[in-house]
C-alpha positions in Angstrom: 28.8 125.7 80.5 26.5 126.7 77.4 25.7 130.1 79.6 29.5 130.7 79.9 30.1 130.2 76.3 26.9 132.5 75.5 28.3 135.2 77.6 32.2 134.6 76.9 31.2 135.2 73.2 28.6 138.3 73.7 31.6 139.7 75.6 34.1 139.4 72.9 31.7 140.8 71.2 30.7 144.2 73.0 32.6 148.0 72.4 35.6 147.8 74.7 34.1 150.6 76.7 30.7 148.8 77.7 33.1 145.7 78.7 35.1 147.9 81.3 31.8 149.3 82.8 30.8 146.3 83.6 32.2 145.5 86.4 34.1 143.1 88.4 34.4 139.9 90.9 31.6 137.2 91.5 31.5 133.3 91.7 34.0 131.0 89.1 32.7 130.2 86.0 34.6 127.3 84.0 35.9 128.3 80.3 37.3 125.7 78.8 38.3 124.2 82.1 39.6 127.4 83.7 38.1 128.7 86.8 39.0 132.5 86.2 39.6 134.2 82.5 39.7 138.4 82.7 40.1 140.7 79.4 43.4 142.8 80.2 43.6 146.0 78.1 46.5 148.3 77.2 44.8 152.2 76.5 46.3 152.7 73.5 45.7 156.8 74.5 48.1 156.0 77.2 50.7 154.5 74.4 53.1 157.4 73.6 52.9 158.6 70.5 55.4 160.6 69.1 56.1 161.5 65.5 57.3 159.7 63.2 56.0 156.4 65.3 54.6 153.6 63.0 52.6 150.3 63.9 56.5 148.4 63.5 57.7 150.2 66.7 55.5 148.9 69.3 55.1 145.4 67.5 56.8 142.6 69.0 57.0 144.3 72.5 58.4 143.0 76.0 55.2 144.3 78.4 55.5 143.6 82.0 52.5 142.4 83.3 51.6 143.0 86.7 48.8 141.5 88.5 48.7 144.5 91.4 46.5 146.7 88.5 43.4 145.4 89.8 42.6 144.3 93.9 40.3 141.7 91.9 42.4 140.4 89.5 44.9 140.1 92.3 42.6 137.9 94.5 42.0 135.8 91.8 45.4 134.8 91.4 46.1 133.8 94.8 46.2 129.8 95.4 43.4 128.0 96.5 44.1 128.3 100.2 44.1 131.5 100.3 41.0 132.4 98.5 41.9 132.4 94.8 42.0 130.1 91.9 45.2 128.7 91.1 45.5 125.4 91.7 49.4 124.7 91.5 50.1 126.5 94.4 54.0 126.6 94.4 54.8 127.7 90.7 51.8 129.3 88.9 52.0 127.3 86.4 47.9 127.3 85.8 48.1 131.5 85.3 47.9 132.0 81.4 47.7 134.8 78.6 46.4 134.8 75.3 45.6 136.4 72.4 42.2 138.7 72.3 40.9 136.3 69.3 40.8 133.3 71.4 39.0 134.3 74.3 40.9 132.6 77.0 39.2 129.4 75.8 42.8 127.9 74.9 44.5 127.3 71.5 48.1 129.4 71.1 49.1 130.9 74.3 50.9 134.3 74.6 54.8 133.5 75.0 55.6 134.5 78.7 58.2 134.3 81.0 57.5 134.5 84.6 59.3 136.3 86.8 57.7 136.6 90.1 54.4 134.7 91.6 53.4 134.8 95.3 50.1 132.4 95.7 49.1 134.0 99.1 49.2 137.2 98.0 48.4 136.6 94.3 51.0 139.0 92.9 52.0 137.8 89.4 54.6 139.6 87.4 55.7 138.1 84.0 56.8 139.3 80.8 54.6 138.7 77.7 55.4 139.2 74.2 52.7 141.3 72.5 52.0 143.9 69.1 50.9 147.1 70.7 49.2 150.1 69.3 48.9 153.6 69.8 46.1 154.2 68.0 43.5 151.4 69.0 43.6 149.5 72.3 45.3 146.1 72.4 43.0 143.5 74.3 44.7 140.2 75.9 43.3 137.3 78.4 44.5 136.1 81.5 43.1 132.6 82.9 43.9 131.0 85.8 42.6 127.6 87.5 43.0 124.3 85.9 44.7 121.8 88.1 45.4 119.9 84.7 48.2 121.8 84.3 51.0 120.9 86.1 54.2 121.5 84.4 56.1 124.7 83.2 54.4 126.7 80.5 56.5 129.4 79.9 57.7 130.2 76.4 60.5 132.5 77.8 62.9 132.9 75.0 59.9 133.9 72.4 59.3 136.7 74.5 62.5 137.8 73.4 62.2 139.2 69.5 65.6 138.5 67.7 66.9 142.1 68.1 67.4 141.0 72.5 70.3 140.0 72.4 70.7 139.8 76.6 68.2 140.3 78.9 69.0 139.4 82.7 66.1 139.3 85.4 68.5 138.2 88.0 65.7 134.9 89.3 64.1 135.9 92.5 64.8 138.3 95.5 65.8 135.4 97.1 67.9 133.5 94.9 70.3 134.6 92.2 70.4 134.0 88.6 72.7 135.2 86.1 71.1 133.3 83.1 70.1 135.3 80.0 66.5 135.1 79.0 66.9 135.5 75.5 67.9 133.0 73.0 71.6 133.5 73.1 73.9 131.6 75.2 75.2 134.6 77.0 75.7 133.3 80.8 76.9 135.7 83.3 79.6 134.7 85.9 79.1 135.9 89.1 82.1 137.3 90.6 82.8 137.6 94.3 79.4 136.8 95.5 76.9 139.2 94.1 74.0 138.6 95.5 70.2 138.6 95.1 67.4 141.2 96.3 64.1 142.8 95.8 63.8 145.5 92.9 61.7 147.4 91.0 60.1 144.1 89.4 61.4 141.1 90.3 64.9 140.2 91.1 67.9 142.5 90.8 71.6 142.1 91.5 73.2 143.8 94.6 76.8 144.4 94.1 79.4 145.5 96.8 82.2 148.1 96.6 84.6 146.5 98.9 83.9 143.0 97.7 84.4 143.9 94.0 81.7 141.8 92.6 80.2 142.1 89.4 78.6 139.8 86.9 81.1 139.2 83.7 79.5 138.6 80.5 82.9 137.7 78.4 83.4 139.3 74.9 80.6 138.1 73.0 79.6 139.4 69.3 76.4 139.8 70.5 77.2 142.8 73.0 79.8 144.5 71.0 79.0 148.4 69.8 79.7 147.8 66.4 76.1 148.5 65.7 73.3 150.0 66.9 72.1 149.2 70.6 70.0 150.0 73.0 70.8 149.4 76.8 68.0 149.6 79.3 67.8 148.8 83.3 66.8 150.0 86.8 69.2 150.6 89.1 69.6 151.6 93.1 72.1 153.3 94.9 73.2 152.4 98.5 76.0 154.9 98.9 76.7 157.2 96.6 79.5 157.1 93.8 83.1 158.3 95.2 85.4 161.1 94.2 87.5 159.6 91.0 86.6 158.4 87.1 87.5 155.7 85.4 89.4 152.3 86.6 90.3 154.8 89.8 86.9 155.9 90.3 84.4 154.2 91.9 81.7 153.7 89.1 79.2 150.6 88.1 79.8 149.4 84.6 77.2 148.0 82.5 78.4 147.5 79.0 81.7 148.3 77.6 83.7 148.5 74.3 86.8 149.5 73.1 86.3 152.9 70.3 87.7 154.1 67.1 90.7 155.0 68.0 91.5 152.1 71.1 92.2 155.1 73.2 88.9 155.0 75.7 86.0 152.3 76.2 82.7 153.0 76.4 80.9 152.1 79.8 76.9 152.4 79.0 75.9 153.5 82.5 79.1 154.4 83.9 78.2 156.4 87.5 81.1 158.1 88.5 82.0 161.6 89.2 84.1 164.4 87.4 87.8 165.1 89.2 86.2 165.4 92.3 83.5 167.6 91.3 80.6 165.4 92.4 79.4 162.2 90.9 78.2 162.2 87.4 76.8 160.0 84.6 79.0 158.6 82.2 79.3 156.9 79.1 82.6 157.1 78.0 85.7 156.6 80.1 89.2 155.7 80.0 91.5 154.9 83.3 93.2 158.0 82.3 90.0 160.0 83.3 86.8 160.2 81.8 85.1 162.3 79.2 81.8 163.4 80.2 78.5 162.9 77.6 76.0 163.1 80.0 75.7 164.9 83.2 71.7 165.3 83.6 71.6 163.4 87.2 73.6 163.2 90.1 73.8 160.3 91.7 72.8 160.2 95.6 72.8 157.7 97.8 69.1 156.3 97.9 68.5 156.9 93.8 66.3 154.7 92.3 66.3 155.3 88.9 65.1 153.5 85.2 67.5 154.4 82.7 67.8 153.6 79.0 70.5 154.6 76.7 69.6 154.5 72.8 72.7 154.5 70.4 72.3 154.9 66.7 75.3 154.5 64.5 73.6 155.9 61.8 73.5 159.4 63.1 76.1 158.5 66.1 73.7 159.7 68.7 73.1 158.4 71.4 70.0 159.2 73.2 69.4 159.1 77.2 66.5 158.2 79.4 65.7 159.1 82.8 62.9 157.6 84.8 60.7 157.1 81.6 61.5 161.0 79.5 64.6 161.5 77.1 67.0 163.6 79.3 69.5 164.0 76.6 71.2 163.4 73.3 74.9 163.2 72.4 76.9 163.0 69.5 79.0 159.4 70.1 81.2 157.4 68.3 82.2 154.0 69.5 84.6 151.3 67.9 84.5 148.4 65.9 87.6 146.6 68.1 87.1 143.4 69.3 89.8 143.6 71.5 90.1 144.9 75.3 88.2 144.3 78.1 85.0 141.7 78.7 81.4 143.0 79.3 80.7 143.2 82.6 77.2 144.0 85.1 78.3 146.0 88.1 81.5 146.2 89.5 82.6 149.4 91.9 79.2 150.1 93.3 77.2 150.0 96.6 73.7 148.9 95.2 71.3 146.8 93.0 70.9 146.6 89.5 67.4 144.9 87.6 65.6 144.3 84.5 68.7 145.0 82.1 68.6 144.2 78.2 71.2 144.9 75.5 69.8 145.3 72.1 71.1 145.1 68.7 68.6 148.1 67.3 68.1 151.9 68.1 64.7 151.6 69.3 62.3 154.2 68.8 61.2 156.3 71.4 57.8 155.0 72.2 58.7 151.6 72.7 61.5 153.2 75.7 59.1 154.8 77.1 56.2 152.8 77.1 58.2 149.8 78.6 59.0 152.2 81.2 56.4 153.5 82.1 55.3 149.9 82.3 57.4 149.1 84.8 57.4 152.2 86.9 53.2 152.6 87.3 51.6 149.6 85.2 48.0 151.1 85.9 48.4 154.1 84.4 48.5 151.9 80.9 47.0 148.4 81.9 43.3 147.7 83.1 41.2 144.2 84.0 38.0 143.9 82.5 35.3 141.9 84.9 36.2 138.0 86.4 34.2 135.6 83.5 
């Protein structure tokens, strides 16, 4: 125990470039009465960085963690039968992050919310609450093993800084939840039997056409476009939007609010096509028709695509992104009404739709992207330092 705390401490205290030559794996060594601890680093160099970007943009972050970055880290996390360390084999509940100060030898844990854990595998994704940098690494820990801990750790609605207002993981590919993870009490209804499935990570929400399901969120304050927001979410085509916009048009809605002039609503993420001219992205439409602000994709049958959609009343842009690179920028101006039609999640498609939040900011661009890319190919920006 004296050797581990020796080592635990040299460790801490090495360049973060010696500690991630050092290599992984070998037997369990107990820290504080966990069997596994690992030092998980973001690469700050990997970080987008754009200009202006300050420290503020990246702090208070939603990262997706995913165990899959490293084979070893992975093992480690599998349940006890199966080779790994986790002793509540069901739940997870013994898999743990915290801050780089601590060491993985306890104290304040890292607000997390889990959102996937299989113990034969050892695949662990969660969502963890974290200041990042682009200009020096950020270190975290990760500890599993300690069969002390047997009920529910995760800090779920923390992970959420105010500015979430609704963030919907959909439970698990097997079982449907409409629940939002944030602190607001904005509960979807599912409509007609939407149903749960595998997505990009995690859960997501498969909606069908014929069955007109979709997930209503009401008419909430939270989710009107008075303000700035920023919408972001994965979503997966079965079949391909048909000919027709608007209410006649078979489109998925995400989001939508009456404008200025109560003419039109704006649908954030609106797939639908143009008068028959093949399917197109939309943001704006009205049952009268639609009117077109963004038209960078075409939607096939088979897409799988991350999408975020940045709205800034101060300059009334809004800004579009395409599997993790702004595609786009539009002028747009959207209502202050609090009348006409709820939000809704879905409706009109063939397909899934996962990890969407609403936000009550214009977030810079770096923290869109970098979540992204988080998502999409975790390894490119998260590493495991060696098994203590």
């Amino acid at each position: 125990m004296r050797f581990a705390a020796a080592f635990l401490a040299l460790l801490i205290a090495l360049p973060a470039q010696a500690q991630f030559m050092m290599g992984g794996g070998g037997a369990a060594t107990s820290i504080n009465g966990w069997s596994m601890c690992r030092r998980m680093r973001i690469d700050h160099t990997k970080v987008p960085n754009s200009t202006p970007a300050t420290p503020s943009d990246l702090s208070n972050a939603r990262v997706p963690f995913d165990s899959k970055v490293n084979p070893g880290l992975q093992n480690d996390l599998k349940k006890l039968a199966y080779g790994g360390v986790v002793t509540n084999d069901l739940t997870g509940y013994d898999i743990l992050f915290y801050p780089d100060a601590l060491g993985g030898a306890g104290g304040a844990k890292i607000p997390h919310e889990p959102i996937f854990y299989d113990g034969t595998t050892g695949e662990r994704l969660a969502y963890l609450k974290i200041n990042v940098s682009h200009t020096v690494d950020t270190f975290f820990w990760v500890c599993a093993g300690k069969a002390s801990i047997v009920t529910d750790q995760a800090d779920t609605a923390n992970v959420y800084h105010s500015s979430y207002k609704g963030a919907w993981n959909f439970g698990t590919p097997t079982s449907l939840s409409v629940d939002n993870s944030t602190a607001n009490s904005i509960t979807g209804t599912n409509n007609n039997g939407v149903t749960a499935i595998q997505g990009q990570f995690g859960a997501a929400a498969h909606f069908t056409r014929a069955s007109t399901q979709s997930i209503g969120l009401g008419n909430p304050t939270a989710l009107r476009l008075q303000d700035s927001r920023t919408i972001e979410f994965t979503y997966h085509l079965d079949t391909a939007p048909a000919a027709g916009a608007g209410g006649g048009g078979n489109y998925f809605t995400i989001y939508k609010k009456q404008d200025e002039d109560g003419g039109t609503w704006a649908r954030i993420g609106n797939l639908a096509d143009v008068n028959g001219n093949g399917p197109t992205m939309y943001l704006n439409a009205s049952s009268a028709g639609g009117a077109v602000i963004s038209n960078n994709a075409t939607p096939l049958a088979g897409d799988t695509k991350q999408v975020a959609f940045v709205y800034d009343r101060s300059t009334h842009t809004i800004s579009e992104y395409v599997d993790c690179a702004l595609a786009a920028t539009y002028d747009f101006w959207p209502g202050v009404s609090d009348s006409g039609p709820n939000a809704a999640i879905g409706g009109g498609m063939n397909g899934w739709i996962g990890n969407l939040t609403i936000s009550d900011v214009a977030r810079h661009s770096d923290y869109v992207v970098m979540g992204c890319l988080m998502h999409k190919n975790p390894s490119l920006i998260l590493s495991a330092g060696p098994r203590l």
